[in-house]
N, CA, C and O atoms as a Tripos MOL2 file, in Angstrom:
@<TRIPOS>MOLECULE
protein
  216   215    54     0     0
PROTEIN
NO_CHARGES

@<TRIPOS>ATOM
      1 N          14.3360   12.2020   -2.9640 N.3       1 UNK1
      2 CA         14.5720   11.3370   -1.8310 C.3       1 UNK1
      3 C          13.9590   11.9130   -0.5570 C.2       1 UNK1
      4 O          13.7320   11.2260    0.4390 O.2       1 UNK1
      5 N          13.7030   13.2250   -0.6530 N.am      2 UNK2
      6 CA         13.1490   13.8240    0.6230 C.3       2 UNK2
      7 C          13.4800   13.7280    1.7370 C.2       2 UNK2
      8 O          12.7540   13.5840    2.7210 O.2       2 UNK2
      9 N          15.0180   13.8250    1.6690 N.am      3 UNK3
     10 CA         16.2690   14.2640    2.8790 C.3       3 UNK3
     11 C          17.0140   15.4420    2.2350 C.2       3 UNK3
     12 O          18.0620   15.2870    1.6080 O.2       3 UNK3
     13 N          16.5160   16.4330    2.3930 N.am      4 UNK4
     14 CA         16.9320   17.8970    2.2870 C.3       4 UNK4
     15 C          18.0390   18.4790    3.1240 C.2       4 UNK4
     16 O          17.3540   19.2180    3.8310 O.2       4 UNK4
     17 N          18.8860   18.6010    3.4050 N.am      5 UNK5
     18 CA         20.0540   19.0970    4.3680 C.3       5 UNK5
     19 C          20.6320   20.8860    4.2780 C.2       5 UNK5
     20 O          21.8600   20.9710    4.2600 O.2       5 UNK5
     21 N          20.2350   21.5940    4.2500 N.am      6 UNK6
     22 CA         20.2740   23.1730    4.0010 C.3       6 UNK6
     23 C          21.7590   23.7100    4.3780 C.2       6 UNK6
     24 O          22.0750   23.8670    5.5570 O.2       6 UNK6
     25 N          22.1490   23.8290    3.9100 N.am      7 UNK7
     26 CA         23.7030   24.9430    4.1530 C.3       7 UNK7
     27 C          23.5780   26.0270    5.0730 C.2       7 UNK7
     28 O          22.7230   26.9110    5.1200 O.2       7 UNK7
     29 N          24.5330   25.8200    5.7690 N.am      8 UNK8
     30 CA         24.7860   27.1450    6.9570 C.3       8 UNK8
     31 C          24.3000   28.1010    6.7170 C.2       8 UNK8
     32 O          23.6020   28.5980    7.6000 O.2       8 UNK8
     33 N          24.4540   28.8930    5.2580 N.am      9 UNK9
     34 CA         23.8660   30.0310    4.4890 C.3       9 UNK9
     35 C          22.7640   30.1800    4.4350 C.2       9 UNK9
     36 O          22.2110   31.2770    4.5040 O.2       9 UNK9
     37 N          22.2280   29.1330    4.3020 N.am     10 UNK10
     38 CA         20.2290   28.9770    3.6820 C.3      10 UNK10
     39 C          20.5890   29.0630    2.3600 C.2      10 UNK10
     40 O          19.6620   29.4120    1.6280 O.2      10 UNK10
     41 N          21.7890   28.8280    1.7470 N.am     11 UNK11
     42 CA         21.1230   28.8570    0.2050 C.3      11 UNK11
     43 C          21.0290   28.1410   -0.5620 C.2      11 UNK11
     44 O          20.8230   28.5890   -1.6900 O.2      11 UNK11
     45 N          21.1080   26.8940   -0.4150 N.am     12 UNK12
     46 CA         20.4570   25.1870   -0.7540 C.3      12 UNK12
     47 C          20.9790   24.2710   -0.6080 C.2      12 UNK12
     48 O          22.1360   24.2960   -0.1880 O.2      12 UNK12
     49 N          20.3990   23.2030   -0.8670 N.am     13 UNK13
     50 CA         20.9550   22.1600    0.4620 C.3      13 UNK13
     51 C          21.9230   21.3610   -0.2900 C.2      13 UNK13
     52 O          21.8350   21.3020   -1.5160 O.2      13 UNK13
     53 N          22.8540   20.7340    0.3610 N.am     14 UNK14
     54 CA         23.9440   20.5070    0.5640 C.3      14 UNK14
     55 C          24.2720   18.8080   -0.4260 C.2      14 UNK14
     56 O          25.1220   18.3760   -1.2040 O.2      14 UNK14
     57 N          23.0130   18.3270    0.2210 N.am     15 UNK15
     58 CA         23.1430   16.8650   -1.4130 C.3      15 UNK15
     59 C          22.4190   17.2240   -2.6360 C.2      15 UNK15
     60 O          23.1190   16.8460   -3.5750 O.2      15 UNK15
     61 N          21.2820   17.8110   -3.0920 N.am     16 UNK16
     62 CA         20.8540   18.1090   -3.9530 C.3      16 UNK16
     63 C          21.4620   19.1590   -4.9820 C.2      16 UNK16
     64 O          21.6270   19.0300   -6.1960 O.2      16 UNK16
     65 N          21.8210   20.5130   -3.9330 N.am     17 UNK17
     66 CA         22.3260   21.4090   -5.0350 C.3      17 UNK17
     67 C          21.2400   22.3870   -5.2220 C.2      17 UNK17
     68 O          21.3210   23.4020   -5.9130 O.2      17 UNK17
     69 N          20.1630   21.9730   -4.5110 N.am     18 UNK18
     70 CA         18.5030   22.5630   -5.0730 C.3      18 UNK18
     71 C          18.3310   23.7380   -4.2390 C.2      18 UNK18
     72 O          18.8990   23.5080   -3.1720 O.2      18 UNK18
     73 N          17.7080   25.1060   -4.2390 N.am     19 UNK19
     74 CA         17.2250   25.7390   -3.4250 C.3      19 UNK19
     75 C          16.1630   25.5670   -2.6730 C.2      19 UNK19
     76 O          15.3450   24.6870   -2.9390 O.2      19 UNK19
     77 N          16.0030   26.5520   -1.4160 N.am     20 UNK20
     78 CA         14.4370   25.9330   -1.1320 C.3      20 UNK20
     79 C          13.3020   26.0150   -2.3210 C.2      20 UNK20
     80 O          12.4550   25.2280   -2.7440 O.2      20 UNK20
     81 N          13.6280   27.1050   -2.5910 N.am     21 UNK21
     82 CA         12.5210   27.4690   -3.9950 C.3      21 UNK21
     83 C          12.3900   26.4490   -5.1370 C.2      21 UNK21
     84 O          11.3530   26.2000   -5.7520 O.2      21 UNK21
     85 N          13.3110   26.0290   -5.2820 N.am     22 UNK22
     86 CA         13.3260   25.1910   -6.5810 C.3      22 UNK22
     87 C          12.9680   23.5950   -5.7150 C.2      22 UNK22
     88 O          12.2480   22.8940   -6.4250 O.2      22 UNK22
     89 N          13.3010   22.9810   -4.4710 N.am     23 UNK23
     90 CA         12.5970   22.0910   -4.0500 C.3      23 UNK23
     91 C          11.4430   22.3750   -3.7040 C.2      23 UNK23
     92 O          10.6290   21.8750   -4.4810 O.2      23 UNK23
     93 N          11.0050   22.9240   -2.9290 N.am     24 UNK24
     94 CA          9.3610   23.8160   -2.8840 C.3      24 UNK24
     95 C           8.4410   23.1860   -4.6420 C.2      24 UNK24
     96 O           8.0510   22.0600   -4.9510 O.2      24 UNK24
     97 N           8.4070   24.1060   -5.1820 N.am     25 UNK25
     98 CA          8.3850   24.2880   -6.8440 C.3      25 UNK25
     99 C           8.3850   22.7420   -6.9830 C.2      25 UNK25
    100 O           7.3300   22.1210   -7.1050 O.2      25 UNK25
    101 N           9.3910   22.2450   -6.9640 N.am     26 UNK26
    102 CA          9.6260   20.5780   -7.6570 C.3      26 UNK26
    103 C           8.2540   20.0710   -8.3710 C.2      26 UNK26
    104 O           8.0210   19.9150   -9.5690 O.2      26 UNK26
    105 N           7.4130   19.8620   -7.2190 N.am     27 UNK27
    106 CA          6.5310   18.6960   -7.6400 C.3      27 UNK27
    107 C           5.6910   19.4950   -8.5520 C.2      27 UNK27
    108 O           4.9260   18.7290   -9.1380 O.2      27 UNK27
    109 N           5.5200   20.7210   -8.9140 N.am     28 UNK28
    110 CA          4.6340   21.2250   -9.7140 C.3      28 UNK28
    111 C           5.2690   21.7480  -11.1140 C.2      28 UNK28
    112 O           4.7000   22.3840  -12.0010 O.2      28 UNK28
    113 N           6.5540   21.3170  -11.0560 N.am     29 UNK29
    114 CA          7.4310   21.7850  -12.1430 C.3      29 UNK29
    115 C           6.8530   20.8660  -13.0910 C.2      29 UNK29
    116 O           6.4220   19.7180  -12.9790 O.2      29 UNK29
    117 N           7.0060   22.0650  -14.5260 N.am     30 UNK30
    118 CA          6.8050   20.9360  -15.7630 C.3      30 UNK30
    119 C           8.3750   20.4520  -16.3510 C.2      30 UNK30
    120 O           9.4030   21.0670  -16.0660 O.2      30 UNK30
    121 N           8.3410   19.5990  -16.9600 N.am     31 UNK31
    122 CA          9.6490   18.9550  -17.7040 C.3      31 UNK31
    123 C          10.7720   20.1320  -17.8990 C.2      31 UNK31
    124 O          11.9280   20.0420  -17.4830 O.2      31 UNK31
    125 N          10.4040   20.8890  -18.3770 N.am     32 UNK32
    126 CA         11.1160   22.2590  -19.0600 C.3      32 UNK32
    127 C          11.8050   22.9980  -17.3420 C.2      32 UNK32
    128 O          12.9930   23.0630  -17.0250 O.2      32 UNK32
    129 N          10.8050   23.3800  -16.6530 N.am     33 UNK33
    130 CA         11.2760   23.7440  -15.1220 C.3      33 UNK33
    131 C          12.2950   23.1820  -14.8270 C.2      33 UNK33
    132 O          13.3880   23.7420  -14.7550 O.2      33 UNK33
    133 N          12.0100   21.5960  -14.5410 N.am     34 UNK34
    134 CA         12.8330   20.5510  -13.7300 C.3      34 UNK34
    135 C          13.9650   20.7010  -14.6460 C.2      34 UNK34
    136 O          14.7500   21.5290  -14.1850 O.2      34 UNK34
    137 N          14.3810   20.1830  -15.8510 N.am     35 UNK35
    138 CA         15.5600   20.9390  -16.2660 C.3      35 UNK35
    139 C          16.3090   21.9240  -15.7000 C.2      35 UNK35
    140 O          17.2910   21.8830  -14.9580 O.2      35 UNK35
    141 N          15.6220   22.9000  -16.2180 N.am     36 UNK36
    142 CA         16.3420   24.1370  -15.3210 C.3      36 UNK36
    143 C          16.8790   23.7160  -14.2740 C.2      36 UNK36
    144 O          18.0070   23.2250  -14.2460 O.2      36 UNK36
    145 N          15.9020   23.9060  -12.9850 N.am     37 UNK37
    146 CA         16.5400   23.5520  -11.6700 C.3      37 UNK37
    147 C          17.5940   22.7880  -11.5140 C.2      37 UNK37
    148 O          18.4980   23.0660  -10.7270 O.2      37 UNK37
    149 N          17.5700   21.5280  -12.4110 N.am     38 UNK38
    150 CA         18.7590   20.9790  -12.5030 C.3      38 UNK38
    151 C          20.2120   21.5570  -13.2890 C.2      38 UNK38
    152 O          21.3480   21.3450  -12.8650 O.2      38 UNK38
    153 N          19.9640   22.1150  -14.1850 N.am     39 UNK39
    154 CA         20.6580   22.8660  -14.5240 C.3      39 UNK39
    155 C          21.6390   23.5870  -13.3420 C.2      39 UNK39
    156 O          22.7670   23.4450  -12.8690 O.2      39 UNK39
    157 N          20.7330   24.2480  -13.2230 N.am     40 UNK40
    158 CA         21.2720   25.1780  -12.0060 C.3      40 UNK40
    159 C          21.8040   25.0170  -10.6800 C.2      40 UNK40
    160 O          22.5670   25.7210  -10.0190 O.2      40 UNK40
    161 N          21.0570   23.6160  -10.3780 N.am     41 UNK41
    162 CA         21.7620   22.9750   -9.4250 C.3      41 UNK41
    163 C          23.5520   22.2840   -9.8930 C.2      41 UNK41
    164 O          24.6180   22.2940   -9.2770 O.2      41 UNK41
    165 N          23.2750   21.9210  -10.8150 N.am     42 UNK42
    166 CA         24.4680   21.5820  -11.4900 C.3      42 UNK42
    167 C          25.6560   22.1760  -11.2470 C.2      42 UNK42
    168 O          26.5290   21.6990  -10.5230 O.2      42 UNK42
    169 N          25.7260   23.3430  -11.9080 N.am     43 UNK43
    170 CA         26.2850   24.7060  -11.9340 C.3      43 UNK43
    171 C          26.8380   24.6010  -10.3120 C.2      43 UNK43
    172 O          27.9370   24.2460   -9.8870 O.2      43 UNK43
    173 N          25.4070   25.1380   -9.4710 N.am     44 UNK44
    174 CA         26.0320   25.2250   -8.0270 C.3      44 UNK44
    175 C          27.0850   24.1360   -7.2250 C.2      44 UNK44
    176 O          27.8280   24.2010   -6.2460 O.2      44 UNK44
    177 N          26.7330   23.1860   -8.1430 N.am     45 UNK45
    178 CA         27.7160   22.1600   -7.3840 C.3      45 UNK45
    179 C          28.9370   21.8510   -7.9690 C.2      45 UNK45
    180 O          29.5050   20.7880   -7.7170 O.2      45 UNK45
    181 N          29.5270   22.9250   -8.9500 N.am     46 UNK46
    182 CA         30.4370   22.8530  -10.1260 C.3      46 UNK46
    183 C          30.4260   21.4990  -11.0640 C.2      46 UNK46
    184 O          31.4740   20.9060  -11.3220 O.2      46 UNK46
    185 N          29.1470   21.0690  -11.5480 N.am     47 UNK47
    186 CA         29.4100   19.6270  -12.3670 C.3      47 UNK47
    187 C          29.1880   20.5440  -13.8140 C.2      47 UNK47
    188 O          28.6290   21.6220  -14.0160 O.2      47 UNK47
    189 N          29.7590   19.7740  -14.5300 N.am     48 UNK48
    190 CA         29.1910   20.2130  -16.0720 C.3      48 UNK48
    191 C          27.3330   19.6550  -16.6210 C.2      48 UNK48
    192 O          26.6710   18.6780  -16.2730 O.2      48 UNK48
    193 N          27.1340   20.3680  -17.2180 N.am     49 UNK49
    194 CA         25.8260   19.4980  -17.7330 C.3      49 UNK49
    195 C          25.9180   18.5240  -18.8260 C.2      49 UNK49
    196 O          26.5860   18.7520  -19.8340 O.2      49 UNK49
    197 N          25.2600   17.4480  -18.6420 N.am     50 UNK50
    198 CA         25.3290   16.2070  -19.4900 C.3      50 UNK50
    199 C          25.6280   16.5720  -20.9310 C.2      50 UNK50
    200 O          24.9670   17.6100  -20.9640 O.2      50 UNK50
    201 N          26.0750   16.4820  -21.9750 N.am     51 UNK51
    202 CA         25.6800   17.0950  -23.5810 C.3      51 UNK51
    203 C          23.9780   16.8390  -23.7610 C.2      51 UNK51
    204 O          23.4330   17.8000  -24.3050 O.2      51 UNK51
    205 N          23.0740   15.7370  -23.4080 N.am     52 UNK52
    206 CA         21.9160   15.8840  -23.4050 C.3      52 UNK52
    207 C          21.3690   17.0230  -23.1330 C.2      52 UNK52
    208 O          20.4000   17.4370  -23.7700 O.2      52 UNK52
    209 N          21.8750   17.6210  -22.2340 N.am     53 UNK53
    210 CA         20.6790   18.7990  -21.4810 C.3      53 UNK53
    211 C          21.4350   20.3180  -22.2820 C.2      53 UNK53
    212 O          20.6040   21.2040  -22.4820 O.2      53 UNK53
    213 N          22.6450   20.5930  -22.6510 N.am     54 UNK54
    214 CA         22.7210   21.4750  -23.4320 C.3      54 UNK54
    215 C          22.2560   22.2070  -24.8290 C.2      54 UNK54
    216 O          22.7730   23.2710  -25.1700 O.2      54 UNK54
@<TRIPOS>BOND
     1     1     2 1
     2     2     3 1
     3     3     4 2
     4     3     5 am
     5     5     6 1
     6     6     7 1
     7     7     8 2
     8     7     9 am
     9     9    10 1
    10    10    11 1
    11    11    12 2
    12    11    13 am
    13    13    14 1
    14    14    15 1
    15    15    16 2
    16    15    17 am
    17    17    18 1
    18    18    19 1
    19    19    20 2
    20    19    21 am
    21    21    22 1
    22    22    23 1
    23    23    24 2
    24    23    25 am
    25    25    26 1
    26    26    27 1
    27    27    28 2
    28    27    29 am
    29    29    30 1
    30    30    31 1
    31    31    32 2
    32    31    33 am
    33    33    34 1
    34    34    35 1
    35    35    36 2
    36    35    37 am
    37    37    38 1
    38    38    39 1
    39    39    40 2
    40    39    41 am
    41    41    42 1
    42    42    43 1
    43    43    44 2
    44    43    45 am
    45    45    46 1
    46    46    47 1
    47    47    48 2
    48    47    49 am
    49    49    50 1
    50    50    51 1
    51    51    52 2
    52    51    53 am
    53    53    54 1
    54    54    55 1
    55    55    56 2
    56    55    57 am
    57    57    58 1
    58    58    59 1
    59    59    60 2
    60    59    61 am
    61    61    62 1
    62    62    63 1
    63    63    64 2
    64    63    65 am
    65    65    66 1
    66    66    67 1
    67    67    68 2
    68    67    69 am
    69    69    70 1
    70    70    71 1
    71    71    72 2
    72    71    73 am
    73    73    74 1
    74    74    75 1
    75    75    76 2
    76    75    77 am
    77    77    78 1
    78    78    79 1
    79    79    80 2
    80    79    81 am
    81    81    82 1
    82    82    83 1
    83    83    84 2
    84    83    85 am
    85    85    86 1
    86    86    87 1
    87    87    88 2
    88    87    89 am
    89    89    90 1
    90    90    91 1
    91    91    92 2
    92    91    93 am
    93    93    94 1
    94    94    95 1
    95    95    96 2
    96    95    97 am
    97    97    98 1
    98    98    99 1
    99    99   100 2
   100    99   101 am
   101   101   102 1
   102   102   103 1
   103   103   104 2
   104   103   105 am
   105   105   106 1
   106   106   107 1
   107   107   108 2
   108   107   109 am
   109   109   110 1
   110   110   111 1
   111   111   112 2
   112   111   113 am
   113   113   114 1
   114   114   115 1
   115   115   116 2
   116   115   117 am
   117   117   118 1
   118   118   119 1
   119   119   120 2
   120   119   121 am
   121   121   122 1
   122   122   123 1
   123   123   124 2
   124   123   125 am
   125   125   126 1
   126   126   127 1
   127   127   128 2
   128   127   129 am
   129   129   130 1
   130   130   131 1
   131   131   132 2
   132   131   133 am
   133   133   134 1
   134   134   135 1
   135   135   136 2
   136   135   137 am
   137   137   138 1
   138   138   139 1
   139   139   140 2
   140   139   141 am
   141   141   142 1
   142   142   143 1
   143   143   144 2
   144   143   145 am
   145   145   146 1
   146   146   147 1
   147   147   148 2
   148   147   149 am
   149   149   150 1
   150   150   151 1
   151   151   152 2
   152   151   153 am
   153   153   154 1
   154   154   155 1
   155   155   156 2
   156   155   157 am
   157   157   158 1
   158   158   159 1
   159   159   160 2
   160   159   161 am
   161   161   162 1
   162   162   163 1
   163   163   164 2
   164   163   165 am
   165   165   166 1
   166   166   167 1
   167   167   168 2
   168   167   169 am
   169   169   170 1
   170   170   171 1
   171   171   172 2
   172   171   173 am
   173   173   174 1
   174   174   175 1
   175   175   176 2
   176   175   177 am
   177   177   178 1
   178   178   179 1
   179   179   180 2
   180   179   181 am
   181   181   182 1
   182   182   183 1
   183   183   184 2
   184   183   185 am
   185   185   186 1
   186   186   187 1
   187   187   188 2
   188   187   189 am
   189   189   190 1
   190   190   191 1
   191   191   192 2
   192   191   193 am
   193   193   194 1
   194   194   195 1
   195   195   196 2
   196   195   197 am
   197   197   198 1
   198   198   199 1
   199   199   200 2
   200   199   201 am
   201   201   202 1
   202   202   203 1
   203   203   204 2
   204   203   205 am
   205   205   206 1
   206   206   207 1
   207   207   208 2
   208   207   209 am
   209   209   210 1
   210   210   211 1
   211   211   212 2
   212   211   213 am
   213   213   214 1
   214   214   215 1
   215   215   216 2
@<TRIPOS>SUBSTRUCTURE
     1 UNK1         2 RESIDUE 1 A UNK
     2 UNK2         6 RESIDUE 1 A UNK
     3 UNK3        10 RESIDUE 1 A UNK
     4 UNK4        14 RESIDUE 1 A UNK
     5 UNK5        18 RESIDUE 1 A UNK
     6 UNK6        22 RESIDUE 1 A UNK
     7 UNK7        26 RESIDUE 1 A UNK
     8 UNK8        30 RESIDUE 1 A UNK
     9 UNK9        34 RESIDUE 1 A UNK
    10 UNK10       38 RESIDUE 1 A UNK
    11 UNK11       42 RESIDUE 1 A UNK
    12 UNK12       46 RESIDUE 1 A UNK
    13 UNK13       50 RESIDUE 1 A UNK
    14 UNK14       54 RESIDUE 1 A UNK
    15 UNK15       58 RESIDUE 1 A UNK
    16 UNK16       62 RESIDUE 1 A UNK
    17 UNK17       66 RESIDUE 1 A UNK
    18 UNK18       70 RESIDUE 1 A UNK
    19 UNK19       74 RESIDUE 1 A UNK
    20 UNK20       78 RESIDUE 1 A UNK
    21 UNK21       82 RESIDUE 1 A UNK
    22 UNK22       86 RESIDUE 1 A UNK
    23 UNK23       90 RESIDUE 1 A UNK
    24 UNK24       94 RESIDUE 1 A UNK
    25 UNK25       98 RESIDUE 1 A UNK
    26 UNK26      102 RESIDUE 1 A UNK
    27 UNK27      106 RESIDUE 1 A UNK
    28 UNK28      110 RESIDUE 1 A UNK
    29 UNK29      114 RESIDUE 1 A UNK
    30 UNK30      118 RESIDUE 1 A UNK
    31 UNK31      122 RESIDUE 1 A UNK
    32 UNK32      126 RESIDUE 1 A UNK
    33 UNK33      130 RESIDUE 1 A UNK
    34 UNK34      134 RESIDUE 1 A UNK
    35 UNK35      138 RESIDUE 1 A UNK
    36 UNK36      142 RESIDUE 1 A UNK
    37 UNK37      146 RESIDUE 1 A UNK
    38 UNK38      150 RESIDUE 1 A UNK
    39 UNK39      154 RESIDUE 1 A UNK
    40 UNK40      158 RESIDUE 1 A UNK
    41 UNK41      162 RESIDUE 1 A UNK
    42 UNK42      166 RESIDUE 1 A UNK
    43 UNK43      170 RESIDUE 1 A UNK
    44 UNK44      174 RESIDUE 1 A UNK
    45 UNK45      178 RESIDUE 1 A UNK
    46 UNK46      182 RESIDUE 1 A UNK
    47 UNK47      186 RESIDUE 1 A UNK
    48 UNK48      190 RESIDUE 1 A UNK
    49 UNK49      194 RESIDUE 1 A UNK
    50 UNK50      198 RESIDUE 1 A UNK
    51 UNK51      202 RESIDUE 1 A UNK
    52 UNK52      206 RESIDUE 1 A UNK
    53 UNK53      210 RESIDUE 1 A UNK
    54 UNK54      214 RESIDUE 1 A UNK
């Protein structure tokens, strides 16, 4: 969506869940990457991951 909102901390933003690094990265991520990141964004935002992505 490319409305990024960053946390007081700097350590990623606040609707996504994403770091700068891993939004940075985004557009050059392959399938396997973008997973991840999501993954991980996941995590940071305490959601579980889909059973798909496990």
């Amino acid at each position: 969506m490319s409305v990024c909102r960053i946390a007081e901390d700097g350590d990623y933003c606040i609707g996504c869940f994403r770091t700068l690094d891993d939004v940075r990265d985004w557009s050059k991520a392959d399938n396997a990457r973008r997973r991840a990141i999501w993954a991980a964004a996941l995590h940071r935002a305490g959601a579980d991951l889909p059973k798909e992505l496990r």
